[in-house]
DRENGU-477879 format. One record per atom (N, C-alpha, C, O): y, x, z. Coordinates in steps of 0.02 Angstrom, whole numbers, plus 50000, padded with zeros to 5 digits. Layout:
N
YXZ
...
END
This chain:
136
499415004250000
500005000050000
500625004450000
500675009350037
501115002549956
501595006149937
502085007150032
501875003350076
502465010450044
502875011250090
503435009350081
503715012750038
503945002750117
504495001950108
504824999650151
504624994950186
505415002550156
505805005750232
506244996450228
506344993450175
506414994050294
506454986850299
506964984350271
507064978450260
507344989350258
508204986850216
507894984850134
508284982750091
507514985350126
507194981750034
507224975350078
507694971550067
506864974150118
507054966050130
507444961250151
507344955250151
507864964350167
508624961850219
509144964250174
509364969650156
509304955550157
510104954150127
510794956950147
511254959850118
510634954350221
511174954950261
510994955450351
510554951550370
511254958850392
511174961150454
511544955650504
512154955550497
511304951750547
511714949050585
511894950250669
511754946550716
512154954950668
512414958250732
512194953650812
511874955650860
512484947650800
512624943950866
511834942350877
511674940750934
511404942550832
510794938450863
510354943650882
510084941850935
510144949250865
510044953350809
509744952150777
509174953550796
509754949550717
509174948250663
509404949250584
509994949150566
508894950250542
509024951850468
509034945650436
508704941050462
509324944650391
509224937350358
508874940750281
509174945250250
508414938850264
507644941150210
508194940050147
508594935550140
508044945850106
507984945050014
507334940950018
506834942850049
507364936349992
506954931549964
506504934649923
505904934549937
506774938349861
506424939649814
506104946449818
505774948349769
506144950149868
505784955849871
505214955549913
504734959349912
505334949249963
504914948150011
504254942249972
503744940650004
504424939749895
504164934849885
503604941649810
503014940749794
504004946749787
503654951249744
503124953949797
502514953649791
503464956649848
502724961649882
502104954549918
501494955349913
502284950849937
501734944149956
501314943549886
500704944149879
501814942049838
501264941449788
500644948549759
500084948649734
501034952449776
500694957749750
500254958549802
499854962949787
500164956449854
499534958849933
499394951049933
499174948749986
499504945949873
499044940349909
498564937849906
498464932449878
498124941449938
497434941549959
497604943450031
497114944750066
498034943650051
498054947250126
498464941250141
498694937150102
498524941850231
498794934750285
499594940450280
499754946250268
499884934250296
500594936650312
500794931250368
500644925250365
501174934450420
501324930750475
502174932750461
502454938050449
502404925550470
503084925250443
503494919850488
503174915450516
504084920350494
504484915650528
504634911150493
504874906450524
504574910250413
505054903850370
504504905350344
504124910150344
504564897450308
504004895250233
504244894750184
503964897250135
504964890550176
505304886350144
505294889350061
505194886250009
505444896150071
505584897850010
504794902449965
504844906449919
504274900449993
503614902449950
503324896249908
503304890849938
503154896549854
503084890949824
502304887249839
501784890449845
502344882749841
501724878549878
500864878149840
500354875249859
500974881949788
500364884749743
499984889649775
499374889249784
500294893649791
500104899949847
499644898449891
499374903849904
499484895749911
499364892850006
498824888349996
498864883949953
498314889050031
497814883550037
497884883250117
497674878050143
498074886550147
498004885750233
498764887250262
498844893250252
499204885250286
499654884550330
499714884450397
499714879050427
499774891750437
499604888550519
500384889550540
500764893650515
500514885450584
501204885850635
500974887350697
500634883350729
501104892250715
500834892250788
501394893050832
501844897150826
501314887250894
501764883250919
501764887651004
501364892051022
502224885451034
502154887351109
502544886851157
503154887851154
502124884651220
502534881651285
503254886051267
503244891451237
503774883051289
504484883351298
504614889051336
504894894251318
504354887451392
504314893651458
504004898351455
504154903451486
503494898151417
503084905051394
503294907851340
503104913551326
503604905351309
504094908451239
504764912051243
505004916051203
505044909451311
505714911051330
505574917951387
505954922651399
504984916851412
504704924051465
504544927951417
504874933051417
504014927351359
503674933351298
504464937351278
504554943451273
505004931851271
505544936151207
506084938951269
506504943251255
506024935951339
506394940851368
506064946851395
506424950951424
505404948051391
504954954551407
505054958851339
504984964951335
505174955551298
505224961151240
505994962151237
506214963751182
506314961551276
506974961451262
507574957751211
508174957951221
507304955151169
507754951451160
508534947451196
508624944851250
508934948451147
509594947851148
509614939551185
509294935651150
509884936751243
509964931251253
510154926351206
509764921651195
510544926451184
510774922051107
510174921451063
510014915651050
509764926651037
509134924450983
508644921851045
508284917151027
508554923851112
508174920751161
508224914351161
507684911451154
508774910451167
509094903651166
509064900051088
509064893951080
509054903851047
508994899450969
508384899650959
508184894650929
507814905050976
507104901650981
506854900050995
506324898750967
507084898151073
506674890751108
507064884751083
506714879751083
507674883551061
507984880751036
507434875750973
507164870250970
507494882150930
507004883250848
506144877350880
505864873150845
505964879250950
505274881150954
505504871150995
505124866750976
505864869751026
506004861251064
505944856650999
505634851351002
506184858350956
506564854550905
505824855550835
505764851350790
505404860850840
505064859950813
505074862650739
504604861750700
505554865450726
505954868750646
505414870850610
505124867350568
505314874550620
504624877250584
503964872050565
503804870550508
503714870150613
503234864850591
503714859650559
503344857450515
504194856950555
504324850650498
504524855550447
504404852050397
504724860650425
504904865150385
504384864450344
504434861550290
503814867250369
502954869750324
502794859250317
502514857050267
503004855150366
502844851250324
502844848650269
502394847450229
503604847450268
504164846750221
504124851450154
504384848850105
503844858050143
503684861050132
502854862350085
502814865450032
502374859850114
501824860750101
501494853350102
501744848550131
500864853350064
500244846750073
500414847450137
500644852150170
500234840750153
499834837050247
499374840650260
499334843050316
498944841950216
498154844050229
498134851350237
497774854350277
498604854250193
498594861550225
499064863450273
499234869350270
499284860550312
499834863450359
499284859250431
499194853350443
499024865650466
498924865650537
499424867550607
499784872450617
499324863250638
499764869050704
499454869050759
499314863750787
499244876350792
499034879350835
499494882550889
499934886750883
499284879550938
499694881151016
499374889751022
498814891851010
499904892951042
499924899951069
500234902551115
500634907251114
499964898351176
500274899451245
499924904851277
500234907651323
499204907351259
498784910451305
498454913951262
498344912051204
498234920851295
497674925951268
497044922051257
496664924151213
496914917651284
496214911851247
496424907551206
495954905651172
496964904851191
497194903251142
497394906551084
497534903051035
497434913751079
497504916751020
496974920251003
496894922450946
496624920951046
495554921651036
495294915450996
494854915850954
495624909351014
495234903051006
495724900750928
495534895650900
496254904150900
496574904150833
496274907150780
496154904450726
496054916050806
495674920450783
495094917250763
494934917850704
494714913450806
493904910950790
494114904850742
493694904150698
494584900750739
494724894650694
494914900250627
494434901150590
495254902250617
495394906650527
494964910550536
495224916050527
494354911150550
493694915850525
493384910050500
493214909450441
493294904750551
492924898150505
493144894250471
492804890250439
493824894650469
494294891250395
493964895850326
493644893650278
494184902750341
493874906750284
493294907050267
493144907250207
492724907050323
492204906950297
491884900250275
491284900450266
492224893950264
492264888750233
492604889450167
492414886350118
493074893250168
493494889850096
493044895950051
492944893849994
492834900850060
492264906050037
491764902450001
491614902949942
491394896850067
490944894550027
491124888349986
490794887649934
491624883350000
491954879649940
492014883849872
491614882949826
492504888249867
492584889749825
492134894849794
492124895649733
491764898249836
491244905649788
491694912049780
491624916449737
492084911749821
492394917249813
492184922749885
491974920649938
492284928449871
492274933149921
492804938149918
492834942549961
END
């Protein structure tokens, strides 16, 4: 896999939160070119809905989301717009709005057995859509 330093993907820098706001189109060339591989991403909106047979949102307690991003440090302001993001639900009506009914799942990720128990659901999603389709 080619190496590319994170400014190919960031438009623009936004100081107050800290966060990058994505080139669309560089982030939508290298997906296509690795898609055979998972990508864990914050937005859907802008991948086109051909792509995708499986959609997960993975969702999580309020309080355990707001403890995870202040242990990693996060900036209070992006602390507060992603529990914000995470009450209101943005993301899951996004990928709805966004994608089939049938392929958009959402999985709670409050707990280390809960992201054991995500892990074991997309081994048996895949090893279903493998044998639907005949592919390996």
């Amino acid at each position: 896999m080619r190496e590319c330093r994170l400014d190919c993907y960031m438009r623009v820098w936004v100081p107050l939160l800290p966060v990058a706001i994505s080139n669309h189109m560089n982030v939508l060339a290298d997906v296509k070119r690795l898609s055979k591989q998972t990508h864990p991403l914050r937005s859907c909106d802008f991948f086109p809905e051909r792509w995708f047979d499986l959609v997960l949102v993975l969702t999580c307690d309020n309080t355990a989301l707001y403890d995870r991003l202040v242990e990693r440090g996060y900036a209070a302001k992006k602390v507060e717009e992603n529990v914000q993001c995470e009450i209101m639900q943005v993301i899951l009506q996004e990928a709805k709005e966004s994608y089939a009914e049938e392929v958009v799942h959402q999985v709670t990720s409050d707990t280390i057995d809960d992201m054991e128990s995500n892990v074991n659901r997309v081994a048996q999603w895949m090893e279903q859509w493998v044998a639907d389709n005949g592919e390996s």
